[in-house]
C-alpha positions as CSV (number, residue, x, y, z in Angstrom):
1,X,127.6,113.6,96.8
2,X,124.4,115.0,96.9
3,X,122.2,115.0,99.7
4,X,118.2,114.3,99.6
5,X,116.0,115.5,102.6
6,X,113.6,113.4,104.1
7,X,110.0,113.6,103.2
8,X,109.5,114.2,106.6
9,X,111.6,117.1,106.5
10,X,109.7,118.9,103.3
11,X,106.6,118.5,104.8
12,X,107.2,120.1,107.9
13,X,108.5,123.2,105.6
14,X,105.7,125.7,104.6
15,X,105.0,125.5,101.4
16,X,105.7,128.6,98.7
17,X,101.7,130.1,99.0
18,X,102.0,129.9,102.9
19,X,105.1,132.4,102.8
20,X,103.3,134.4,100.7
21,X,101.1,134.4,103.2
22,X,102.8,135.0,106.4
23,X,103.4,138.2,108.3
24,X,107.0,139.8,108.2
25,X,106.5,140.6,112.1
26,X,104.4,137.9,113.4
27,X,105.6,135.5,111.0
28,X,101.8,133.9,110.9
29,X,99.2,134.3,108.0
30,X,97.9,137.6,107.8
31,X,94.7,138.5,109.6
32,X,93.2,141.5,108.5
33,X,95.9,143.0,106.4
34,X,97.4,146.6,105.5
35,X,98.4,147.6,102.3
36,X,101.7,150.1,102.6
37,X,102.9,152.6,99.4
38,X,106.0,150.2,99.2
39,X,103.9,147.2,98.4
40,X,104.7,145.8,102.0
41,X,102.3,144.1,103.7
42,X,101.6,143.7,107.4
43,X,98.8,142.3,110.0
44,X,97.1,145.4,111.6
45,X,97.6,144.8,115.1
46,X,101.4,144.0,114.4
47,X,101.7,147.6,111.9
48,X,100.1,149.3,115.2
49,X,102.4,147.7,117.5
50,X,105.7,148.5,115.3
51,X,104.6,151.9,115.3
52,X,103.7,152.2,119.1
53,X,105.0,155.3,121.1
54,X,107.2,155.8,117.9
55,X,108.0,159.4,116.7
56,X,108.7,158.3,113.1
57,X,106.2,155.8,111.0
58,X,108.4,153.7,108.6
59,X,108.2,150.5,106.9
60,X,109.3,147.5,109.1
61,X,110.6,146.0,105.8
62,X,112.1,148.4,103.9
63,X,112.3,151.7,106.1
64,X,110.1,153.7,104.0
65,X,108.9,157.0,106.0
66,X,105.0,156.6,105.7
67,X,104.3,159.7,108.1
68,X,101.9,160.5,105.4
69,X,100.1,157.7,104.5
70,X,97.1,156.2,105.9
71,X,97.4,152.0,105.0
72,X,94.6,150.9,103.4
73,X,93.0,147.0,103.3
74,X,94.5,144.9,101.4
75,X,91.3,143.3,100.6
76,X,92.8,140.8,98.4
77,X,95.4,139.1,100.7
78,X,92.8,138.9,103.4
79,X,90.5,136.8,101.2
80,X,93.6,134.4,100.0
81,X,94.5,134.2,103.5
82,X,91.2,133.3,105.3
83,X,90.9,131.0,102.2
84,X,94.2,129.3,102.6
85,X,93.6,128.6,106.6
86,X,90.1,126.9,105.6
87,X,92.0,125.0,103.1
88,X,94.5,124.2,105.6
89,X,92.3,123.3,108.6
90,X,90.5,121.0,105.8
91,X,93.7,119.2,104.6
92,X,94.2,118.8,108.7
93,X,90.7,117.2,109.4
94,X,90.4,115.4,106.2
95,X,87.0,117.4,105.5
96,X,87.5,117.6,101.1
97,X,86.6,121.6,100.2
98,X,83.4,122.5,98.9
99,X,83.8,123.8,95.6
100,X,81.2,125.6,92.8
101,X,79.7,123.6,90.8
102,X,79.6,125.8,87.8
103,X,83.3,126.4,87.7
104,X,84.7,123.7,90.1
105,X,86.1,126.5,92.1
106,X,86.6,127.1,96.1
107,X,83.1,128.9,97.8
108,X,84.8,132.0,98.8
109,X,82.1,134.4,98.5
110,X,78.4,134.9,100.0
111,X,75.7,136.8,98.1
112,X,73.9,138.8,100.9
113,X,70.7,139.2,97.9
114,X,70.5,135.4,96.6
115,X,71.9,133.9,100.1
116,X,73.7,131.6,98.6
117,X,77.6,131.1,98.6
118,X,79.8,131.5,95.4
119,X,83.0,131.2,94.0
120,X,85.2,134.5,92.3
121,X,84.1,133.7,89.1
122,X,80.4,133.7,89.8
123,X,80.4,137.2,90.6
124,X,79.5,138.3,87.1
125,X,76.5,136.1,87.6
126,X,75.4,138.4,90.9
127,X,76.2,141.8,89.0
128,X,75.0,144.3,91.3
129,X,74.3,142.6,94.1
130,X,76.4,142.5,97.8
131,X,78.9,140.3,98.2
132,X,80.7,139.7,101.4
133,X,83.0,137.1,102.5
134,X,82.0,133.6,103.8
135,X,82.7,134.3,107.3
136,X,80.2,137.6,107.2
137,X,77.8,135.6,105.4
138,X,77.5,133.6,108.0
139,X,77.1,135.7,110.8
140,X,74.3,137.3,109.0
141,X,72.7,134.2,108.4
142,X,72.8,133.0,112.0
143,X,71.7,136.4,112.5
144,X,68.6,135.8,110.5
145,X,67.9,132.9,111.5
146,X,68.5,133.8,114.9
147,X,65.8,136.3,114.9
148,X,63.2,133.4,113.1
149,X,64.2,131.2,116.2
150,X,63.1,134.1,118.3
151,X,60.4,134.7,116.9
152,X,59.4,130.7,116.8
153,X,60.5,131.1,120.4
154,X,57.6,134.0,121.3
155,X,55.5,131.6,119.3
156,X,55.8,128.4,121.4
157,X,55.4,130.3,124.5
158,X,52.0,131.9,122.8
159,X,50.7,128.7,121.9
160,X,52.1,127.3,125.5
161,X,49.8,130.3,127.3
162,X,47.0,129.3,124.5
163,X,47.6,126.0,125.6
164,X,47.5,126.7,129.7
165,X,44.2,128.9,129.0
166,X,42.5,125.9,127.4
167,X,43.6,124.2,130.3
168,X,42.0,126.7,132.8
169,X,38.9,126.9,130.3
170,X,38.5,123.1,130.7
171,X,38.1,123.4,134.4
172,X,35.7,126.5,134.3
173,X,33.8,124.2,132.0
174,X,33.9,121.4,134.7
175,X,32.9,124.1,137.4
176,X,30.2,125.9,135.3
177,X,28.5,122.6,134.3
178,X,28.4,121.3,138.2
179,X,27.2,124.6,138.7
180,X,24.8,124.4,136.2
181,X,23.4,121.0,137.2
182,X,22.8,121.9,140.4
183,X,21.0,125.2,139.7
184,X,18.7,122.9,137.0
185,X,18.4,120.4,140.3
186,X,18.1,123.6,142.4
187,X,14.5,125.0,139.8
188,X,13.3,121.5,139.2
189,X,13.2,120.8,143.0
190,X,10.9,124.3,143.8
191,X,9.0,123.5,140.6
192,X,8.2,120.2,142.0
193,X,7.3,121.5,145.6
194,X,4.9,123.6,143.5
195,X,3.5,120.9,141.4
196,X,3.2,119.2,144.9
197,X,1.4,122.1,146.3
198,X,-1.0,122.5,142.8
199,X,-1.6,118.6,143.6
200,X,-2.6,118.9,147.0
201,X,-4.4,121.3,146.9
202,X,-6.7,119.9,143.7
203,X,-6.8,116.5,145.5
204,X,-8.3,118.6,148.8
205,X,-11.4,120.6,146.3
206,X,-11.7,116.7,144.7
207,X,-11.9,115.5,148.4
208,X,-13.9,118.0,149.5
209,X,-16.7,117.5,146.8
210,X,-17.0,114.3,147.8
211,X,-17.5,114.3,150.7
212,X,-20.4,117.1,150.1
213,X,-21.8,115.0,147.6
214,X,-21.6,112.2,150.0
215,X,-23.3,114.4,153.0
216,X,-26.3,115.1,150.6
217,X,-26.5,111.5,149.9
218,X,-26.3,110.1,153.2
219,X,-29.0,112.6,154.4
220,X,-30.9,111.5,151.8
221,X,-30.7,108.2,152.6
222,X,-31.5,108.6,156.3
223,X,-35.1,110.0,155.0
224,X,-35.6,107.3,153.0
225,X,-34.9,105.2,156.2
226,X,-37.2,106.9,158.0
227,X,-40.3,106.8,155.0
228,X,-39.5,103.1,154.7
229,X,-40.3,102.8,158.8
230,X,-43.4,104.6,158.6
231,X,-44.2,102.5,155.8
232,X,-43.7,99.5,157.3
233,X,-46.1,100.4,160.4
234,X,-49.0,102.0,158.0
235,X,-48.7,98.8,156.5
236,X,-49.1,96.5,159.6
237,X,-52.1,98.8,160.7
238,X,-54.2,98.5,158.1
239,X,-53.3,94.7,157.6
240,X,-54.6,94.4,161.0
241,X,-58.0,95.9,160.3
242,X,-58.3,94.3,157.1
243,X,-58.6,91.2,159.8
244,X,-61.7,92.3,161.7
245,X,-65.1,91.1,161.0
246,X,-66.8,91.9,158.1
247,X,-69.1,95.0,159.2
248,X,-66.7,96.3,161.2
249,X,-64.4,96.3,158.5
250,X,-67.2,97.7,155.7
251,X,-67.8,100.0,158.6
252,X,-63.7,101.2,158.9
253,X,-63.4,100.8,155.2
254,X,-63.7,104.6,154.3
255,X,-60.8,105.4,157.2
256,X,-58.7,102.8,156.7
257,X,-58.7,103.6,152.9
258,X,-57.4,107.5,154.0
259,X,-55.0,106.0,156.1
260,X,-53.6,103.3,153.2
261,X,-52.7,106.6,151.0
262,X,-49.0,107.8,151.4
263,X,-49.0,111.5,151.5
264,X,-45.2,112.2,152.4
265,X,-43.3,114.2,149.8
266,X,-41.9,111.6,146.9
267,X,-38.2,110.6,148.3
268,X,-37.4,107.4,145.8
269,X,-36.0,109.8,143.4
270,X,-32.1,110.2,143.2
271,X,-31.0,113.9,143.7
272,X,-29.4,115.6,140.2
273,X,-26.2,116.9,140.9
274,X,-25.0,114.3,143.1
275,X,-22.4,112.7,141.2
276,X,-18.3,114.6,141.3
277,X,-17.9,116.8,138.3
278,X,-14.5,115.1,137.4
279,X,-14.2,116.7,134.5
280,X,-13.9,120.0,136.2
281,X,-10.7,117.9,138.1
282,X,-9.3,115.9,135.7
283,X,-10.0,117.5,132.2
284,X,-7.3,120.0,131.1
285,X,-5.5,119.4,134.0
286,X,-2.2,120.2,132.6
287,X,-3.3,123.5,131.0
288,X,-5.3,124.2,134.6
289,X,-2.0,123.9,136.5
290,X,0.2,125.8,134.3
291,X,-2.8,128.8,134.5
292,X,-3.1,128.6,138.2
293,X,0.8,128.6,139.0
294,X,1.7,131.7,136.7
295,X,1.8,133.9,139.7
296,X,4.4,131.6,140.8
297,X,6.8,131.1,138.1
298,X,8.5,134.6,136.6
299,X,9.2,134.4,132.8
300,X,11.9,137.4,131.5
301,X,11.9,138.1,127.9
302,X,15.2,138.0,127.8
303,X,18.3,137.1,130.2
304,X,21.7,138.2,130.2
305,X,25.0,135.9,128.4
306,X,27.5,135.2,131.4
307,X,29.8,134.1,128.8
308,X,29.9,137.8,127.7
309,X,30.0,139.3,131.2
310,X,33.1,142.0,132.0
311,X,35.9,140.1,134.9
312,X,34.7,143.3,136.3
313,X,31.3,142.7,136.8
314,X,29.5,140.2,138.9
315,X,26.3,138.5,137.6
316,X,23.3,136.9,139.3
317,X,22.9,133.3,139.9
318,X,19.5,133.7,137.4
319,X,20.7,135.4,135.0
320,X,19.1,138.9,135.4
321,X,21.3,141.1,137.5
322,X,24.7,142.6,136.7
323,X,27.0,144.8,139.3
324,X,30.4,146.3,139.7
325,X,33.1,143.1,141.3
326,X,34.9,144.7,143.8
327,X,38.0,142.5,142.4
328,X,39.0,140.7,138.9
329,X,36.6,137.7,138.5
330,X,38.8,134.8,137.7
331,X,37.1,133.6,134.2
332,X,38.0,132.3,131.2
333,X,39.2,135.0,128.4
334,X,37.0,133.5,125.7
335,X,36.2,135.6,122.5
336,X,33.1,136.7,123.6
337,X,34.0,138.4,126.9
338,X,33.9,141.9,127.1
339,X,37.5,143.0,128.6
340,X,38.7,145.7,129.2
341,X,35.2,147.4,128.6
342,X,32.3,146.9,131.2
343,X,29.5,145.3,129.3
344,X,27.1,141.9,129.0
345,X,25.3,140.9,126.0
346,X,21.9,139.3,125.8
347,X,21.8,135.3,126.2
348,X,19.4,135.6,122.7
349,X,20.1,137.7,119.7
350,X,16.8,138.7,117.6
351,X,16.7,138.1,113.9
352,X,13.3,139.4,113.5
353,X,9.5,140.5,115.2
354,X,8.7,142.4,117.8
355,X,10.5,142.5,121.7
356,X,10.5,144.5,124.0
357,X,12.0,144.3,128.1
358,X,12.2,146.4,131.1
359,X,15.2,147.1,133.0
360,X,15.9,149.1,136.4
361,X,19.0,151.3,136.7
362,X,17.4,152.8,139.6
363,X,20.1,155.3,141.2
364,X,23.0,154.5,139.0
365,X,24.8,157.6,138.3
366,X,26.5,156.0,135.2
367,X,24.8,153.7,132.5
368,X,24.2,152.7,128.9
369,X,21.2,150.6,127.7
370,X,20.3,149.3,124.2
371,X,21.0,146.8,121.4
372,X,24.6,146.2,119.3
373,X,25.4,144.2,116.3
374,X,27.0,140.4,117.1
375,X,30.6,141.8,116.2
376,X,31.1,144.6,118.1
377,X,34.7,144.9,119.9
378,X,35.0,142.2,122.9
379,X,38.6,143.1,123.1
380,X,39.6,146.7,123.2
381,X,37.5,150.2,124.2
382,X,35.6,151.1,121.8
383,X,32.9,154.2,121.5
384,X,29.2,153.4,121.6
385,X,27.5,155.0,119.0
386,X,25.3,154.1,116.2
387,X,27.9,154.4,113.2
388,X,29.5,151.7,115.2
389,X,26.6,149.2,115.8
390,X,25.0,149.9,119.1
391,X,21.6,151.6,119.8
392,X,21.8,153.1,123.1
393,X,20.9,155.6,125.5
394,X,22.5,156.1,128.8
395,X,23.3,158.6,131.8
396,X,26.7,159.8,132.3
397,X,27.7,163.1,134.5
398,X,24.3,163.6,135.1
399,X,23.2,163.8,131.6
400,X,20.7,161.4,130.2
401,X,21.9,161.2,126.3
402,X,21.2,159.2,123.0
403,X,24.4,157.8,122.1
404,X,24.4,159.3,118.4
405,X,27.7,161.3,117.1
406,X,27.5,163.8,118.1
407,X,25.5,163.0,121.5
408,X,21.3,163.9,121.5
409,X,20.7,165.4,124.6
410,X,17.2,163.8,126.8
411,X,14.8,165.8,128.1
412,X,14.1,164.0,131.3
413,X,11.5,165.3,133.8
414,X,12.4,163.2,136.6
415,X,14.9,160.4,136.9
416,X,13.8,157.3,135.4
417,X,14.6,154.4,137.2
418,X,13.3,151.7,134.6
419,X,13.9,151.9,131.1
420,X,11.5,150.1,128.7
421,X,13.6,148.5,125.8
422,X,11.6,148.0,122.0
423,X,12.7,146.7,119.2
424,X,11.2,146.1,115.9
425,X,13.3,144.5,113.5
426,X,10.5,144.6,110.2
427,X,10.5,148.0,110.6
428,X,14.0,148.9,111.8
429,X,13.6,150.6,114.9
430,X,14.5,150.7,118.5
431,X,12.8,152.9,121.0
432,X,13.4,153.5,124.8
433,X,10.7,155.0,127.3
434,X,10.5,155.7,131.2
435,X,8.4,152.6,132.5
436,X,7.4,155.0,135.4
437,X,5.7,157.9,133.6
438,X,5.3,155.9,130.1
439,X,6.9,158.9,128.4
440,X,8.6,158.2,125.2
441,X,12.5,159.3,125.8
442,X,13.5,158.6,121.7
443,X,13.1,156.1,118.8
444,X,16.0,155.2,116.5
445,X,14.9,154.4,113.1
446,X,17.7,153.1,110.8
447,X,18.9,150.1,108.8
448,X,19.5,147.1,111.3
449,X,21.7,144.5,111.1
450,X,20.5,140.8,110.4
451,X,21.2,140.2,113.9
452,X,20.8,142.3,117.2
453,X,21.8,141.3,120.7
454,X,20.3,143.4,123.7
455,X,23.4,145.5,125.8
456,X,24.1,146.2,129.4
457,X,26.0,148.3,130.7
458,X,25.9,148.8,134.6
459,X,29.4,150.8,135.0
460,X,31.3,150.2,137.6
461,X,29.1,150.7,140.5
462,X,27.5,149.1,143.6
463,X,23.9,149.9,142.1
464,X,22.7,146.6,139.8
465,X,20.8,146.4,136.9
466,X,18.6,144.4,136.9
467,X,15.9,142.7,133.7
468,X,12.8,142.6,135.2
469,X,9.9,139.5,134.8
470,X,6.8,140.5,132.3
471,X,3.5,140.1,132.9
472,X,2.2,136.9,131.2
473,X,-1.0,137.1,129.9
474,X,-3.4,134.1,128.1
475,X,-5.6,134.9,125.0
476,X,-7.8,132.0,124.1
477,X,-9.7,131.4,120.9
């Protein structure tokens, strides 16, 4: 009688492709097979380990001396078998195969120049192009993508220090505008004590003419006082003569008559003049204060840009007066800071007429003075010269140059210790000249741009530079 297995039992048996498949020494599928000249096949690591410490290299099938052969890939019957274990592994988890659309065929392949996996017969579709197997594929895909992550990685932290500065710039805001506020509190309070002083000071002349006025008055009046007595008592005199008899009166009549006439200077006139000249006080006041306090109040043509100020320098509370920090400042690194070179800009760029401004360098053994365009470098060393935007002079080793390419020597008499800045934008030039002699040290004469801002350069020393105030002067007409 015949006998019938259990399915059970034909299951558990590997099927005809899985013994195709399996390793005569390991008795697994093959992983990463070699191809022998007798058509045998074997894993590598289990060909290596058959031949281990062995004097003789022959087939572990058939005995086959291979001394001289070098096994080769079998290229072929690695692909089947990484193929079968996928299938396998699928039919285990239930997971259904992902096959080619085009030719309903397993994904076996990757194309390294489509990225894209494909099946055997789509090859003739990619001629020319690398294939590798799915496993590769993927490696250099996570590969790729691995380096996009990092590089989204380096981004995120950028935009998380971008974010942290905006942070930090916020607060300087906070502190620069409490700052500000008080300085503004700081000006309007002296300005006040001046206006204060202007007011007392105009009340007291008001007060004072009055009270002259007044004096000439009352004295005045006191003569009056004093006619009006005598007056009074001529009066009463001759009344009382008119009363005597009538010869003696006809008899007095020629005396009393001398007496009746009032020869005293004339007094019942008001005096000219008397009255306050309030328009002298009160008219034009506003334009009369503003005149009288100019030697109180100093007006600079043009103030330096703190925004724009080098971490390395310190500036004035005003505005005017740059010098070396003997550490880092801890500011904002906005755009328009200059780091890592050692400069300020003007608060003001000039689009057109006439300016000029005096600075001091004093004893500064290194400097540079001038104008630049708005977009010079903020961010990077950069040489000053006119090819690239800046208009300058300045002292460096003891030479006083023109900052041209190549350099223009100064001929400098002395050592000038103010610089006097022009700049003429109509005409396109910018001239420098020692404030202390008036001599003309050299005039650049070229095409401007639209914009120019004025420079400062201090270097990195304890000597400031400093814009000083110009003399304010009133033309009427």
């Amino acid at each position: 009688m015949a006998s019938f297995e259990s399915s059970d039992d034909i299951s558990d048996r590997p099927s005809l492709l899985e013994s195709e498949l399996t390793c005569p020494v390991c008795q697994d599928i093959f992983r990463d097979p070699l191809l022998l000249s007798c058509s045998h096949s074997f894993c590598r690591v289990c060909l290596e380990a058959s031949w281990k410490n062995k004097s003789k290299k022959t087939c572990p099938v058939c005995r086959k001396n291979c001394d001289e052969e070098k096994p080769i890939p079998n290229l072929a019957l690695k692909n089947t078998s990484e193929s079968f274990q996928k299938e396998k592994a699928w039919h285990v988890s239930g997971a259904p195969p992902i096959i080619c659309g085009l030719h309903q065929r397993e994904l076996q392949l990757f194309c390294v120049h489509d990225e894209c996996p494909i099946c055997v017969e789509c090859v003739t579709l990619h001629t020319g192009h690398e294939m590798t197997p799915i496993p590769k594929g993927v490696d250099v895909c996570k590969d790729e993508l691995g380096i996009k992550i990092k590089i989204l990685v380096d981004k995120m932290e950028s935009f998380r220090k971008t974010k942290k500065r905006c942070g930090e710039t916020v607060t300087y805001i906070q502190s620069q505008s409490e700052e500000a506020e008080k300085r503004i509190k700081q000006e309007f309070e002296r300005l006040h004590k001046i206006l204060n002083d202007e007011q007392d000071a105009r009340i007291a002349e008001l007060k004072k003419e009055e009270e002259q006025k007044k004096q000439i008055l009352n004295k005045k009046i006191d003569s009056i006082s004093r006619d009006i007595e005598s007056l009074s008592g001529l009066i009463q005199s001759v009344s009382r003569e008119m009363g005597a008899e009538d010869l003696i009166f006809l008899q007095n009549f020629q005396t009393l008559k001398q007496r009746a006439q009032w020869t005293a200077e004339e007094s019942q006139k008001v005096p000219s003049g008397v009255l306050i000249d309030v328009a002298l006080h009160v008219g034009g006041l506003d334009y009369k204060v503003w005149e009288s306090i100019q030697s109180r109040i100093k007006c600079f043509p043009v103030l330096m840009d703190p925004n724009t100020v080098s971490p390395w320098l310190s500036i004035s509370p005003d505005y005017i007066s740059i010098r070396d920090s003997p550490e880092r400042l801890s500011v904002p690194d906005n755009p328009e800071r200059f780091d890592p070179c050692v400069f300020a800009l003007g608060s003001e760029g000039f689009t057109s007429g006439r300016h000029r401004w005096e600075v001091h360098v004093g004893d500064n053994p290194k400097w540079v003075l001038g104008v630049c365009k708005e977009s010079v470098a903020r961010k990077r060393k950069f040489t000053v010269t006119t090819s690239g935007g800046v208009w300058s002079i300045g002292l460096s080793k003891g030479v006083y140059s023109a900052l041209t390419t190549p350099r223009t020597t100064l001929n400098v008499e002395r050592r000038p210790e103010t610089i006097r800045v022009k700049l003429n934008m109509e005409k396109g030039e910018v001239s420098f000249w020692d404030v202390d002699n008036g001599k003309h040290l050299i005039t650049y004469t070229d095409k401007l741009p639209r914009k120019l801002f004025p420079l400062f350069g201090p270097g990195l020393h304890n000597t400031p530079m400093s814009i000083l105030p110009s003399k304010v002067t009133i033309h009427k007409s």
